[in-house]
PyMOL Python script that loads the backbone (N, CA, C, O; Angstrom):
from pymol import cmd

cmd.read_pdbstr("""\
ATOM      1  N   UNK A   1     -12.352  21.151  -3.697  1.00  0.00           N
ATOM      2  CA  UNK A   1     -12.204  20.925  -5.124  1.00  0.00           C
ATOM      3  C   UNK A   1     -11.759  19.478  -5.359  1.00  0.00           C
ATOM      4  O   UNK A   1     -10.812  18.940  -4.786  1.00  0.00           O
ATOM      5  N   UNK A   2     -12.666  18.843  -6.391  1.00  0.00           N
ATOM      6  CA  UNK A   2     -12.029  17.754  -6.421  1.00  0.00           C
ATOM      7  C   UNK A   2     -10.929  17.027  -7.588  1.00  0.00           C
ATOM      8  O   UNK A   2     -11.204  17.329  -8.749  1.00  0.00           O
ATOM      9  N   UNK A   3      -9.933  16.269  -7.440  1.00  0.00           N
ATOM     10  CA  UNK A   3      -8.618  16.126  -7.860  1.00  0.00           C
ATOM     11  C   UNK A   3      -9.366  15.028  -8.826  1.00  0.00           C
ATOM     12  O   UNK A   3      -9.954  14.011  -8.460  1.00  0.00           O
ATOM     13  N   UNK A   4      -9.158  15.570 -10.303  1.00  0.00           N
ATOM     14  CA  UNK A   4      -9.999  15.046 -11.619  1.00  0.00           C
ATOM     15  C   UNK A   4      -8.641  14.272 -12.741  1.00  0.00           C
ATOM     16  O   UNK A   4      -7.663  14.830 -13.237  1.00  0.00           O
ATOM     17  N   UNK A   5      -8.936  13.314 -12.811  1.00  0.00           N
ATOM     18  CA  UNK A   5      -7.810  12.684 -14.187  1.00  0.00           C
ATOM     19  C   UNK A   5      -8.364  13.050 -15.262  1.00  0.00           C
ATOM     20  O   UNK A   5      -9.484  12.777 -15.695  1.00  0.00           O
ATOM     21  N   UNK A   6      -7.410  13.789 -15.762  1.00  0.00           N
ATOM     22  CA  UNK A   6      -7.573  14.516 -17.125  1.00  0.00           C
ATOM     23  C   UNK A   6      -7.593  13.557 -18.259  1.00  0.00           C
ATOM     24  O   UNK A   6      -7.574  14.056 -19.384  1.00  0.00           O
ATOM     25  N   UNK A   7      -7.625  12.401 -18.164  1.00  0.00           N
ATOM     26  CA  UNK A   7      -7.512  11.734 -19.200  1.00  0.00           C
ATOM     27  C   UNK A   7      -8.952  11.366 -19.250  1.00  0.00           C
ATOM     28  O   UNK A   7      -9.564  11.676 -20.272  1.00  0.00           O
ATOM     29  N   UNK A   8      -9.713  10.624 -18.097  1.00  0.00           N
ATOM     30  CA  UNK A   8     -10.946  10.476 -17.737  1.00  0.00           C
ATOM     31  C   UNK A   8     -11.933  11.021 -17.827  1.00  0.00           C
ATOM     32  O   UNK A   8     -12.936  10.740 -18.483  1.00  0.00           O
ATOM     33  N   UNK A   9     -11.491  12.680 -16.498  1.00  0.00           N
ATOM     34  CA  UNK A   9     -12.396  13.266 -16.399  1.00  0.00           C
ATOM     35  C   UNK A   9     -13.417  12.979 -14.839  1.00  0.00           C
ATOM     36  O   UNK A   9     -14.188  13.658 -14.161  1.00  0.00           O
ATOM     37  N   UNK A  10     -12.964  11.814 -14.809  1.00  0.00           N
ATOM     38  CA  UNK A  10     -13.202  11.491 -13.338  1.00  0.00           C
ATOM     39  C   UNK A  10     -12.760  11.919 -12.486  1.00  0.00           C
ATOM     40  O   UNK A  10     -11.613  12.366 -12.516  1.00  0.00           O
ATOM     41  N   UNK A  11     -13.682  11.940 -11.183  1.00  0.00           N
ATOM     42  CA  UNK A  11     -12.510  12.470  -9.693  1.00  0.00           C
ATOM     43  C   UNK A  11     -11.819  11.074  -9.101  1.00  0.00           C
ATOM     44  O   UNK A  11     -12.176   9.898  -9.040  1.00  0.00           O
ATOM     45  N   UNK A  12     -10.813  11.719  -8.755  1.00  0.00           N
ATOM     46  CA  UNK A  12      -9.523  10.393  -8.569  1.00  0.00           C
ATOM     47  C   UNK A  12     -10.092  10.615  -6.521  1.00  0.00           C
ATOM     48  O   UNK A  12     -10.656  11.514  -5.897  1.00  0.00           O
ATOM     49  N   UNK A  13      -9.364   8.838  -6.048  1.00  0.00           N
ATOM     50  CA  UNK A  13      -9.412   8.796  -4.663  1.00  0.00           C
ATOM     51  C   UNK A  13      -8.677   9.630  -4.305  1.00  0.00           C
ATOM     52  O   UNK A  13      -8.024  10.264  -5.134  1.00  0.00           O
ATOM     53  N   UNK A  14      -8.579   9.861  -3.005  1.00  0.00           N
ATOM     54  CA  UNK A  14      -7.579  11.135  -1.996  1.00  0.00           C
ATOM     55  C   UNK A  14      -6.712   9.607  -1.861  1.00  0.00           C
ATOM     56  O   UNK A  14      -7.184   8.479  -2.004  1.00  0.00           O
ATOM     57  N   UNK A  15      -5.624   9.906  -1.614  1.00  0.00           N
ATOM     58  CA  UNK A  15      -4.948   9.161  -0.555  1.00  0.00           C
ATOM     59  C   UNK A  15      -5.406   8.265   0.931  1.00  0.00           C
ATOM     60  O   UNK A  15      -5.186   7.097   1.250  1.00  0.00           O
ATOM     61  N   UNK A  16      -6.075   9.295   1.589  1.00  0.00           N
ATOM     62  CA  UNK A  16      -6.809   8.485   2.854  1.00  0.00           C
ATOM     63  C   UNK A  16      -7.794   7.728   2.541  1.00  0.00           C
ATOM     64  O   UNK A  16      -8.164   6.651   3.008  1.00  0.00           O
ATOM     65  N   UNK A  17      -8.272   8.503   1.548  1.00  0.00           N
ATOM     66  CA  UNK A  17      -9.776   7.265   0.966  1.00  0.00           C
ATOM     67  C   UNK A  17      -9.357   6.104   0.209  1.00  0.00           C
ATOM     68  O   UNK A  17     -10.140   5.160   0.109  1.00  0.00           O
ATOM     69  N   UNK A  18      -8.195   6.058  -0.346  1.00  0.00           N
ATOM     70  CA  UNK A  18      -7.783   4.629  -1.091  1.00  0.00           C
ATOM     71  C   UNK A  18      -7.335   4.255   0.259  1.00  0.00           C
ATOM     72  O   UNK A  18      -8.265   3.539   0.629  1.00  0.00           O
ATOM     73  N   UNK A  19      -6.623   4.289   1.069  1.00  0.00           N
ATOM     74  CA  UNK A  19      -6.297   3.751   2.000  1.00  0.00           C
ATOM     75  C   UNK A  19      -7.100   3.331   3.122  1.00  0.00           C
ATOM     76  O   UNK A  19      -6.708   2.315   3.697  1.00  0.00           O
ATOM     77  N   UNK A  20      -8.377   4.025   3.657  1.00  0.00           N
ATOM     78  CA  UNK A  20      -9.425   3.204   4.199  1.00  0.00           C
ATOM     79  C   UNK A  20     -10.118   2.036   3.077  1.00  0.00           C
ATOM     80  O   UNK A  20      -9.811   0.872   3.335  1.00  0.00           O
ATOM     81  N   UNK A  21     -10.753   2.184   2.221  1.00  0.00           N
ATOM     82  CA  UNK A  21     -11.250   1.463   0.685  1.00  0.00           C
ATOM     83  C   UNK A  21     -10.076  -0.039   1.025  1.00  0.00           C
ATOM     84  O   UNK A  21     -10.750  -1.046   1.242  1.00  0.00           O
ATOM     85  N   UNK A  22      -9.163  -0.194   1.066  1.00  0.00           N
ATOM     86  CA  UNK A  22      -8.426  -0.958   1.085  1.00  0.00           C
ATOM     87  C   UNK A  22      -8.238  -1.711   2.714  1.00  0.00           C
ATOM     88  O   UNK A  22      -8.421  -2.879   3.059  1.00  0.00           O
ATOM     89  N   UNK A  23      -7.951  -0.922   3.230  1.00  0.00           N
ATOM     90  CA  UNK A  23      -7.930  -1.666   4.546  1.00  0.00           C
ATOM     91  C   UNK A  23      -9.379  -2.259   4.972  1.00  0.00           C
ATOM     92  O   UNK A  23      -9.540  -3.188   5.763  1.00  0.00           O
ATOM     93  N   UNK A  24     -10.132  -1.735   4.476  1.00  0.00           N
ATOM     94  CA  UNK A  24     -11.428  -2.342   4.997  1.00  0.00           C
ATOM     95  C   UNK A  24     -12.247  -3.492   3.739  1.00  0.00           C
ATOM     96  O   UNK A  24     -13.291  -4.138   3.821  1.00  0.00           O
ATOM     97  N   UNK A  25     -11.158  -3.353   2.550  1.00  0.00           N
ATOM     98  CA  UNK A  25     -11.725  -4.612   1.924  1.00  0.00           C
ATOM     99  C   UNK A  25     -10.865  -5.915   1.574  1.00  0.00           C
ATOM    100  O   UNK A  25     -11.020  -6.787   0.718  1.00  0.00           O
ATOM    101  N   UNK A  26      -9.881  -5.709   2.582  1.00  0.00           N
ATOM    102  CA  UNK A  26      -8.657  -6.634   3.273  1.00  0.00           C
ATOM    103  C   UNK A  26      -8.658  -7.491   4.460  1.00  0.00           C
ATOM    104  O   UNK A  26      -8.047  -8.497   4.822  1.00  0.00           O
ATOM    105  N   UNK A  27      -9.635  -6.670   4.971  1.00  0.00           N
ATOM    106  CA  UNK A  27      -9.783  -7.598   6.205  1.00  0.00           C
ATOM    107  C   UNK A  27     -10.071  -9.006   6.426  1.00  0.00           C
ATOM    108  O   UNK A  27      -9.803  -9.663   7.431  1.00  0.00           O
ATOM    109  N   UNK A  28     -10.635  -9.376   5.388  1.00  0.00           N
ATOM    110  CA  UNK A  28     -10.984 -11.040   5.812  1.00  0.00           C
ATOM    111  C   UNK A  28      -9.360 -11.815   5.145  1.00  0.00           C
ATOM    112  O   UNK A  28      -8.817 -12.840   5.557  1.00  0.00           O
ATOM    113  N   UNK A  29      -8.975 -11.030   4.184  1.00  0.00           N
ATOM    114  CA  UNK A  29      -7.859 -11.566   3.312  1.00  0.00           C
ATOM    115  C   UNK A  29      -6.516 -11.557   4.651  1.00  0.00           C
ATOM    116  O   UNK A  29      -5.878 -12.547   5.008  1.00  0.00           O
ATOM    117  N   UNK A  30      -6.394 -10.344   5.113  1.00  0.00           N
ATOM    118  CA  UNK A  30      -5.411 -10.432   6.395  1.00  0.00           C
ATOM    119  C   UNK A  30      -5.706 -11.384   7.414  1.00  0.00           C
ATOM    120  O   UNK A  30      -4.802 -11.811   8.132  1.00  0.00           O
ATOM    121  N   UNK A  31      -7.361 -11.907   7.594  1.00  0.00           N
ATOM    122  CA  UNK A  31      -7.059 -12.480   9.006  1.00  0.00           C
ATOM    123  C   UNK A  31      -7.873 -14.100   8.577  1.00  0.00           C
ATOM    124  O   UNK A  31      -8.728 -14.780   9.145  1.00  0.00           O
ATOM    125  N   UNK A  32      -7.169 -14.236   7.415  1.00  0.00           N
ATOM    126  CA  UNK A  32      -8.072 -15.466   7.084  1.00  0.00           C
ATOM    127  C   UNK A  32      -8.505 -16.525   7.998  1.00  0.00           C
ATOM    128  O   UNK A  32      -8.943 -17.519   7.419  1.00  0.00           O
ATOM    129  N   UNK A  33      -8.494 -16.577   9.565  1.00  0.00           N
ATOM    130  CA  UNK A  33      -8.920 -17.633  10.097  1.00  0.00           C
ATOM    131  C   UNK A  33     -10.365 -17.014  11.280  1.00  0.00           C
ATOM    132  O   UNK A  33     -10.936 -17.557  12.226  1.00  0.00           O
ATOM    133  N   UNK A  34     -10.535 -15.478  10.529  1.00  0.00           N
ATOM    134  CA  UNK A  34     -11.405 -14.813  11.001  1.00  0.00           C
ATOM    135  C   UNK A  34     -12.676 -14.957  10.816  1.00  0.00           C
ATOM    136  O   UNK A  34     -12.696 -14.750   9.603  1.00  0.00           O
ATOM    137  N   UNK A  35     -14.090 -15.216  11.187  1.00  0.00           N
ATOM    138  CA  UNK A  35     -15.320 -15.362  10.789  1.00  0.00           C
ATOM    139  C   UNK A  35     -15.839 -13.816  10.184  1.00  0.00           C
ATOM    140  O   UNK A  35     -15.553 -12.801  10.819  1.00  0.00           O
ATOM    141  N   UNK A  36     -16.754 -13.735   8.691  1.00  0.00           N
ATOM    142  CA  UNK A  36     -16.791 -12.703   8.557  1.00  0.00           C
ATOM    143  C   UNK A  36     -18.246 -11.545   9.308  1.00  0.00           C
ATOM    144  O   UNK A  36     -18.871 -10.606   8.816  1.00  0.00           O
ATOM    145  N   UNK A  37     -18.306 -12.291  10.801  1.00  0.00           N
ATOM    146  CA  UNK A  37     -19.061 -12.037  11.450  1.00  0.00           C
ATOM    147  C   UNK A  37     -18.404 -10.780  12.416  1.00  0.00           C
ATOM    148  O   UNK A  37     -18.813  -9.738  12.928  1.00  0.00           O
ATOM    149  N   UNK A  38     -17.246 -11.477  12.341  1.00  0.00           N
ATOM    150  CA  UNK A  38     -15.983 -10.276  13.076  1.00  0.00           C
ATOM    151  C   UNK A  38     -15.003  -9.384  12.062  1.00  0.00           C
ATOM    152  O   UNK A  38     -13.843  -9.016  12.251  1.00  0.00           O
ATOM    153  N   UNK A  39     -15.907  -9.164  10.886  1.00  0.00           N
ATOM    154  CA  UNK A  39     -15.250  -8.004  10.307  1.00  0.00           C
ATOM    155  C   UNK A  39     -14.934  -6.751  10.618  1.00  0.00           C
ATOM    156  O   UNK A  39     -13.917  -6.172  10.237  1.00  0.00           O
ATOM    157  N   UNK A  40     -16.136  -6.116  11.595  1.00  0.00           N
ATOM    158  CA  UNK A  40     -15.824  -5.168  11.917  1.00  0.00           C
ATOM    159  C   UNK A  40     -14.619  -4.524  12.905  1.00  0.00           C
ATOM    160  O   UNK A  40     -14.361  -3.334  13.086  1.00  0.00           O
ATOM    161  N   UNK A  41     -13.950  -5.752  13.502  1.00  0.00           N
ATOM    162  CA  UNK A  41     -13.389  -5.433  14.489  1.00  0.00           C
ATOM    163  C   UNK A  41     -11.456  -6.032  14.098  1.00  0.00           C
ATOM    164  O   UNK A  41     -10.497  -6.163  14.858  1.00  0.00           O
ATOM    165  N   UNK A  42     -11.595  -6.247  12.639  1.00  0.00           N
ATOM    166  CA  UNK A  42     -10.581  -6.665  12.550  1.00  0.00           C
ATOM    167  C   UNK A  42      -9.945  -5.515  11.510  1.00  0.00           C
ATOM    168  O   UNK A  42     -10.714  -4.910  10.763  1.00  0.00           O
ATOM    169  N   UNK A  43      -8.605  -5.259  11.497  1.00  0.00           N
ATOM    170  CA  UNK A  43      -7.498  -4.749  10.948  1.00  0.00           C
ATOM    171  C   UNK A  43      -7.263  -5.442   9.416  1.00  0.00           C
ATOM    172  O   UNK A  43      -6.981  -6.622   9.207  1.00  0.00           O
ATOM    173  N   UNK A  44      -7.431  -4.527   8.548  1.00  0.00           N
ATOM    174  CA  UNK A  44      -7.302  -4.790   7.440  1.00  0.00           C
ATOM    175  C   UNK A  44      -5.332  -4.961   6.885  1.00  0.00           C
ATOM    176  O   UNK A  44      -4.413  -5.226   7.659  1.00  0.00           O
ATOM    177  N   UNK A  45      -5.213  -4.718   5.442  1.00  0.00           N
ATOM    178  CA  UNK A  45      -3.624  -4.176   5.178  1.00  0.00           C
ATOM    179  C   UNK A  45      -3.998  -2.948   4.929  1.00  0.00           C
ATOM    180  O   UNK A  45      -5.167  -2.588   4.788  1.00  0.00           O
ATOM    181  N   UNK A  46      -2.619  -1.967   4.839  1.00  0.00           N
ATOM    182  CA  UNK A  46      -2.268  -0.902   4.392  1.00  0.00           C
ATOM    183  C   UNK A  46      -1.896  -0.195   3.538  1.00  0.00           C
ATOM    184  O   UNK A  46      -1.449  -1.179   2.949  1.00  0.00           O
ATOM    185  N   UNK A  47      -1.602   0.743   2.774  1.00  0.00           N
ATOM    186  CA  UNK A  47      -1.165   0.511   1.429  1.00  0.00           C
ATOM    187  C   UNK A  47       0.260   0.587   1.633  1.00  0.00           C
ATOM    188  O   UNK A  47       1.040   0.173   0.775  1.00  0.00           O
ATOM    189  N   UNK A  48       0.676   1.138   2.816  1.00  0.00           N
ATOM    190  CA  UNK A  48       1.991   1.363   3.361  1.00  0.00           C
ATOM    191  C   UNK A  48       2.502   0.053   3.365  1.00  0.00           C
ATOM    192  O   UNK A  48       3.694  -0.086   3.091  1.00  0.00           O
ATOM    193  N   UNK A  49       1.856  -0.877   3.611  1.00  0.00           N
ATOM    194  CA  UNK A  49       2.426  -2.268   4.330  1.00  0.00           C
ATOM    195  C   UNK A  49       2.512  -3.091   2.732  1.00  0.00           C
ATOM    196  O   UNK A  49       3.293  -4.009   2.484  1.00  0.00           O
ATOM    197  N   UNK A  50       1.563  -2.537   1.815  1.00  0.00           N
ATOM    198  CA  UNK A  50       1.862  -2.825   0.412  1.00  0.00           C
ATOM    199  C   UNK A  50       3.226  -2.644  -0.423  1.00  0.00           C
ATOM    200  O   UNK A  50       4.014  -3.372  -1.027  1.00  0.00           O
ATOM    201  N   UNK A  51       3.043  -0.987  -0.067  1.00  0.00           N
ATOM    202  CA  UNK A  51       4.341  -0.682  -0.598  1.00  0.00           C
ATOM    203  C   UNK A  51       5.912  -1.388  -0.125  1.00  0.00           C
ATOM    204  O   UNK A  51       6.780  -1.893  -0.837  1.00  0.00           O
ATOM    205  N   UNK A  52       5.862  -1.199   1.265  1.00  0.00           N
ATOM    206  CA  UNK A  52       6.853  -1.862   1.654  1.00  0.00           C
ATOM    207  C   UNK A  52       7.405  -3.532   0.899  1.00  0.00           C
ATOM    208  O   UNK A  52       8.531  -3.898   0.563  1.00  0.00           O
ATOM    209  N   UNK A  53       5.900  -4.339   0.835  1.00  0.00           N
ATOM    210  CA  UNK A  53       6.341  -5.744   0.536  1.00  0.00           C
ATOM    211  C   UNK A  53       6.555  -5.503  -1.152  1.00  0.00           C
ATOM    212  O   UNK A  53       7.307  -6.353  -1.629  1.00  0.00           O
ATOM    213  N   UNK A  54       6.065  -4.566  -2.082  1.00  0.00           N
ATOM    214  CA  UNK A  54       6.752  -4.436  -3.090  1.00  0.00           C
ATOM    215  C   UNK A  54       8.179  -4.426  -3.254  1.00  0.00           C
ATOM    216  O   UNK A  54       8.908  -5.202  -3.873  1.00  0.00           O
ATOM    217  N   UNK A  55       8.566  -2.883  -2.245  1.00  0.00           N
ATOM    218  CA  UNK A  55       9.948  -3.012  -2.602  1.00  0.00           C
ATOM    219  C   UNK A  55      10.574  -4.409  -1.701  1.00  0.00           C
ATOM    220  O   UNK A  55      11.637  -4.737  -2.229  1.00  0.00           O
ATOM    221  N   UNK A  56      10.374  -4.951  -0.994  1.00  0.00           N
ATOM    222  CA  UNK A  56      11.233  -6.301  -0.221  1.00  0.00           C
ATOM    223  C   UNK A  56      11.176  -7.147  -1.601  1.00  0.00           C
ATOM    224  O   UNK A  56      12.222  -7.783  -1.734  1.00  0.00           O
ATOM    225  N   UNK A  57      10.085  -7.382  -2.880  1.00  0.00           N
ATOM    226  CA  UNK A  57       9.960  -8.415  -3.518  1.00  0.00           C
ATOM    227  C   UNK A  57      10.763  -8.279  -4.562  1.00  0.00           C
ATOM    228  O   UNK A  57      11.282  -9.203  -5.189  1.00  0.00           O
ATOM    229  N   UNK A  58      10.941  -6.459  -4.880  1.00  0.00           N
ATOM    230  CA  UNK A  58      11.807  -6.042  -5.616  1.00  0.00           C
ATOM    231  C   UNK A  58      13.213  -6.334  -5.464  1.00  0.00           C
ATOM    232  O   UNK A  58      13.956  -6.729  -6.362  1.00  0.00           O
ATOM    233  N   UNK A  59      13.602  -6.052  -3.955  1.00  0.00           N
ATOM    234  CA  UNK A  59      15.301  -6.678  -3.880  1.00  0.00           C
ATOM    235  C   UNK A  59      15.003  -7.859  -3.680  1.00  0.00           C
ATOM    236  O   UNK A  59      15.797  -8.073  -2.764  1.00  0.00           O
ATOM    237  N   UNK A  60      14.450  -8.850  -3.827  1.00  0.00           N
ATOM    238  CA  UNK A  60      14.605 -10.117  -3.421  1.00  0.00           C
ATOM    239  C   UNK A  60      14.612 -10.657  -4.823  1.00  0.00           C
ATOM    240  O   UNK A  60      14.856 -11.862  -4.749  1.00  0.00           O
ATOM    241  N   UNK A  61      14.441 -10.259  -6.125  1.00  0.00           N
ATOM    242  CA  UNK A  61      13.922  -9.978  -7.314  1.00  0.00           C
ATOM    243  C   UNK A  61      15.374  -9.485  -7.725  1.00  0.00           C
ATOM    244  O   UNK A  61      15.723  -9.631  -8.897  1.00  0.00           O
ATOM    245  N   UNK A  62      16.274  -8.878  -6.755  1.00  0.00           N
ATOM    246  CA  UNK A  62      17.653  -8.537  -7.182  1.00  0.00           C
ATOM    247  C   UNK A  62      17.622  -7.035  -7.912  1.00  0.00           C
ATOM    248  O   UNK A  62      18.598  -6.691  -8.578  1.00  0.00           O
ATOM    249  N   UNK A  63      16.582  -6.241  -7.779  1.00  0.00           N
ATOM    250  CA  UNK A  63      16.757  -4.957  -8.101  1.00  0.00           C
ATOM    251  C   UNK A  63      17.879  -4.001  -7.176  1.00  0.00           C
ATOM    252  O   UNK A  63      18.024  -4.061  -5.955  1.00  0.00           O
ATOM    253  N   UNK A  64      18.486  -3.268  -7.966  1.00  0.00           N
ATOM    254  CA  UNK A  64      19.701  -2.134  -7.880  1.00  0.00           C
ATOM    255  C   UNK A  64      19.236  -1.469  -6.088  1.00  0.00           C
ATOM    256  O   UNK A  64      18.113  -1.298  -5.613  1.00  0.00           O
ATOM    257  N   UNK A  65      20.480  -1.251  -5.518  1.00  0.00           N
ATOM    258  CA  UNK A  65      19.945  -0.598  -4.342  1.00  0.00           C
ATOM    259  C   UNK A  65      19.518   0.946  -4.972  1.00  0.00           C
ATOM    260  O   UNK A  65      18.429   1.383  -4.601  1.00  0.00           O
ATOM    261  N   UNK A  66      20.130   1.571  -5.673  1.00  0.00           N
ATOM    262  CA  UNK A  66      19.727   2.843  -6.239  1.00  0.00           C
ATOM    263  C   UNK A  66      18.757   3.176  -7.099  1.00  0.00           C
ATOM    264  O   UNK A  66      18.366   4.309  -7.382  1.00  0.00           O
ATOM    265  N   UNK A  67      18.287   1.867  -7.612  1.00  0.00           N
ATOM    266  CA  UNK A  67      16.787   1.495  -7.998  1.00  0.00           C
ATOM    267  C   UNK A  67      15.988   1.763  -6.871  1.00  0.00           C
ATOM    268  O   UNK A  67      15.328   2.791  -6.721  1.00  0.00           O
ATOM    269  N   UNK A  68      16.073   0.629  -5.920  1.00  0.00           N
ATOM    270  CA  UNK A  68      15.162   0.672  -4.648  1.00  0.00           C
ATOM    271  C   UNK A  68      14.835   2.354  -3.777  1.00  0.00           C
ATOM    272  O   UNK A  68      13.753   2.803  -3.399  1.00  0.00           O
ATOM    273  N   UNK A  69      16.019   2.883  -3.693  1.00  0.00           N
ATOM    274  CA  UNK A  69      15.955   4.305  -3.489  1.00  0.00           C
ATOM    275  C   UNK A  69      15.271   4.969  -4.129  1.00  0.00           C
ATOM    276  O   UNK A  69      14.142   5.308  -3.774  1.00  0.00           O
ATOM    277  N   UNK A  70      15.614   5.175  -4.813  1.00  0.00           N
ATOM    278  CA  UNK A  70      14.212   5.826  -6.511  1.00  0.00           C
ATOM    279  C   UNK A  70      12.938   5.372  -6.237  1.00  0.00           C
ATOM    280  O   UNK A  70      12.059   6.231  -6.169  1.00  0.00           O
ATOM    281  N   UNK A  71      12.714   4.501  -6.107  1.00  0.00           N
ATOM    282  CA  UNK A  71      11.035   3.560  -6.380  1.00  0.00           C
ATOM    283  C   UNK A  71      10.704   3.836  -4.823  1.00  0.00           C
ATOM    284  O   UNK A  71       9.616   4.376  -4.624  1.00  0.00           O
ATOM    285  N   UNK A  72      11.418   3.568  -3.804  1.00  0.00           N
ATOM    286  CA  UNK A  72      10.690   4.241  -2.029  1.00  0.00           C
ATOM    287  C   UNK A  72      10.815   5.534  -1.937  1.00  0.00           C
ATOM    288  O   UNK A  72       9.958   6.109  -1.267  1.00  0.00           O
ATOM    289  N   UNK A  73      12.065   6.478  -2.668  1.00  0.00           N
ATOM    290  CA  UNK A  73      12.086   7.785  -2.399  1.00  0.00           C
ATOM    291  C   UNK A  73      12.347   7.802  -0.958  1.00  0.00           C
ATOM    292  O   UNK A  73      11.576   8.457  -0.256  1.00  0.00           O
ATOM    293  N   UNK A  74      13.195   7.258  -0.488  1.00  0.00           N
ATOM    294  CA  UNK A  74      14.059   7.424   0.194  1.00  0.00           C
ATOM    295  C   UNK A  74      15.018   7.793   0.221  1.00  0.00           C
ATOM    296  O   UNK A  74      15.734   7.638  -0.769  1.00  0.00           O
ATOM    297  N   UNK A  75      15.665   8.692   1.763  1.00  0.00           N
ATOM    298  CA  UNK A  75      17.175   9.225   1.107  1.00  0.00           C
ATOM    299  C   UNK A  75      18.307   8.339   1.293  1.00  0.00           C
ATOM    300  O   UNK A  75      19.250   8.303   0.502  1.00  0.00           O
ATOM    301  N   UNK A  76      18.227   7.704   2.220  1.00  0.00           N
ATOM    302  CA  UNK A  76      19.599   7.089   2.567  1.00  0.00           C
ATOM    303  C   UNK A  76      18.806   5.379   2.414  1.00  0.00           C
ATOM    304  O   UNK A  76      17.655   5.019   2.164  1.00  0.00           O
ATOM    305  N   UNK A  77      20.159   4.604   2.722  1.00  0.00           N
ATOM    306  CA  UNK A  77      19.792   3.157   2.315  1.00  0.00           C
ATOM    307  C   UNK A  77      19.615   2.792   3.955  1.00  0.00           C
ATOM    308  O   UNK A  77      18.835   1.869   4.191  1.00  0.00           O
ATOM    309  N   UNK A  78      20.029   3.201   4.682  1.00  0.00           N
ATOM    310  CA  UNK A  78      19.613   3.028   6.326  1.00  0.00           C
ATOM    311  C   UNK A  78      17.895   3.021   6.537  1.00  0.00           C
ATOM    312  O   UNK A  78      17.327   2.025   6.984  1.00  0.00           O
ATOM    313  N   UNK A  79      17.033   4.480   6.086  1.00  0.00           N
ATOM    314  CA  UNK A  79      15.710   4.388   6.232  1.00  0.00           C
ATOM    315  C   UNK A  79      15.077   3.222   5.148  1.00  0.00           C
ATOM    316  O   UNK A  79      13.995   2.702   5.417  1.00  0.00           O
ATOM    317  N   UNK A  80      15.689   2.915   4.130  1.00  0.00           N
ATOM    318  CA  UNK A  80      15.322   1.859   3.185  1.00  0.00           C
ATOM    319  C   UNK A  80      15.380   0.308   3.578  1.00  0.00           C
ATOM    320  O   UNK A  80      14.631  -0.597   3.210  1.00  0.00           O
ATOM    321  N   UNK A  81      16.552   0.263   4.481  1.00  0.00           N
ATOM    322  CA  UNK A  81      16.840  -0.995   5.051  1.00  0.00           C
ATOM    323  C   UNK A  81      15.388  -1.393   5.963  1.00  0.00           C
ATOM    324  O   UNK A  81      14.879  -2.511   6.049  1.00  0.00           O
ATOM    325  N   UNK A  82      14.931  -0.161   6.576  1.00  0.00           N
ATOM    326  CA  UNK A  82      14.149  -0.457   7.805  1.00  0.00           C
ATOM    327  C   UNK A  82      12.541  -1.296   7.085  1.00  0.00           C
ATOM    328  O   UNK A  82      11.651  -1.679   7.845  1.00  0.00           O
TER     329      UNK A  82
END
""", "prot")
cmd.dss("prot")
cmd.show_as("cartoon", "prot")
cmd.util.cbc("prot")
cmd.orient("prot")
C-alpha cells in the first residue's frame, strides 16, 4: 500500500528511497575532485549525515540543549553529544 499525502494525494518517498535518491544524487557534490566518469563507484551523503550537520549548525547557532534533544529525539545529551 502506498503512503499518500493527503493534502496532495500523491504517494510520498519511503524513507530508504529518499535516502538512496539522495545519496546517489550527491555523489559528485561529496567527492568534488571526482571525475563524473567514476560516479558509480563513489559514496554519496546520507540523510543521516544531513541530519546530524543540522543539528551541529543548530548548537553552533546557540540553540537550547533541550531544544537539540527535541529536534534529534534523543534521550540523553551523551547519545546527542556523539
Amino acid at each position: 500500500m502506498l503512503d499518500v499525502c493527503p493534502e496532495t494525494g500523491r504517494a510520498r518517498l519511503s524513507y530508504r528511497r529518499a535516502e538512496e535518491v539522495f545519496e546517489e544524487n550527491t555523489r559528485l557534490l561529496a567527492n568534488p575532485l571526482a571525475s563524473p566518469e567514476d560516479i558509480e563507484d563513489l559514496d554519496g551523503w546520507t540523510l543521516h549525515r544531513l541530519r546530524h550537520s543540522a543539528l551541529t549548525h543548530d548548537a553552533e547557532d546557540g540553540t537550547s540543549t533541550p531544544m537539540l534533544l527535541a529536534r534529534s529525539r534523543h534521550a540523553s545529551v551523551r547519545s546527542l553529544e556523539r
